[in-house]
C-alpha positions, 0 to 999 in steps of 0.5 A: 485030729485034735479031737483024737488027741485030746481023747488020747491025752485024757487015758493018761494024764502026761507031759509030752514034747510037741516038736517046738522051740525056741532055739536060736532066737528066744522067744521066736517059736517054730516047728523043729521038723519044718522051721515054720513059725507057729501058727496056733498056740495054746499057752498056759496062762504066764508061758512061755516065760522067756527063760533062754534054757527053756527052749522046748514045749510040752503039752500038759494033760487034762489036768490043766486043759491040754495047755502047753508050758516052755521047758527045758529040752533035757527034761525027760518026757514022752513026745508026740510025733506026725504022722503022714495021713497017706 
């Protein structure tokens, strides 16, 4: 799967919501959809940088490794969603 994605990512070099945050609690990051905590991060080096309205994260593109950045949740940007594999 992650494979997948990262062949999709490399057609167009974009920023995109991946569905966490750090709402409620900085620095306490989680699944919107699920409220789990984060298992696997895959942070740019000096993210999150813990400012309390940076609360959503975008995966970046091929330019910077797919590395994910905190952002604000009203910066406009493209979002990836899950999709039930049945």
């Amino acid at each position: 799967m992650i494979k997948t994605l990262n062949i999709a990512f490399d057609l167009v070099d974009f920023r995109y919501y991946i569905g966490a945050t750090d709402f409620g609690t900085e620095g306490y990051w989680y699944w919107v959809h699920s409220g789990q905590n984060l298992i696997f991060t895959n942070w740019k080096v000096n993210e999150p940088r813990g400012r309390f309205y940076e609360n959503c994260a975008w995966k970046l593109g091929i330019g910077v490794q797919y590395k994910w950045i905190d952002i604000s949740c009203a910066e406009p940007a493209a979002y990836l969603c899950e999709k039930d594999g049945k």
